[in-house]
N, C-alpha and C positions, 0 to 999 in steps of 0.2 A: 599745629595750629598756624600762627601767622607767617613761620618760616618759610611754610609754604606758599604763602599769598605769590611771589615773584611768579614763580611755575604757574599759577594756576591764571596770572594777568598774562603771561604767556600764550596761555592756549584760550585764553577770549579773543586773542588777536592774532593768532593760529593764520597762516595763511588759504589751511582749507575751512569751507564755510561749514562741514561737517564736525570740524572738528570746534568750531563756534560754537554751533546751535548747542552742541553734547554740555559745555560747558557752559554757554547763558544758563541752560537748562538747571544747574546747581548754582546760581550766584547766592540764593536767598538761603540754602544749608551752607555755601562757605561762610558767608557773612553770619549767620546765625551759631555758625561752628565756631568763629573766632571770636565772635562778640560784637555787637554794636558800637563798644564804645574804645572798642582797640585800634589804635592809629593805623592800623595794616588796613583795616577797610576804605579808608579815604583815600588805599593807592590801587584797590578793586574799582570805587566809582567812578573814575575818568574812562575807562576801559566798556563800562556798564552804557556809558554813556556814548561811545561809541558804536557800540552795539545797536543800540539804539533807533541808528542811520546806515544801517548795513545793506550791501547791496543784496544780500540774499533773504529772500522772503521768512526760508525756515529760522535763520537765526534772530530774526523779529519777533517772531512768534516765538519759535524758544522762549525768550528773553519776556515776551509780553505773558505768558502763562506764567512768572515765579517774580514779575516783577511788583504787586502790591503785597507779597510777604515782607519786600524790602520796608514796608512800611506799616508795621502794626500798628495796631491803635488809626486808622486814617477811614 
């Protein structure tokens, strides 16, 4: 669970953009794996938010296909 969070903000800021996209691509089952309400995810959405503004088109996209799971209910 969240012991992992370190690793896996790791590889959202991965120096290859493949290695990005793979993981924007899971932000919304880490988050949803750890819980909403567990402190480990406020150290995932700095990273999310980066992503965000990424030079590489697919890690946008990654990140834009799993990004309103981050927000149920909306």
């Amino acid at each position: 669970g969240a012991e992992l969070v370190p690793a896996f903000v790791r590889l959202l800021r991965d120096a290859e953009a493949e290695v990005r996209a793979a993981a924007a691509g899971q932000v919304a089952a880490v988050c949803g794996a750890i819980g909403a309400a567990d402190p480990a995810v406020a150290t995932i959405l700095p990273a999310v938010g980066e992503l965000a503004a990424d030079a590489s088109p697919h890690v946008r996209s990654a990140l834009a296909g799993v990004v309103m799971e981050l927000a149920p209910g909306w």
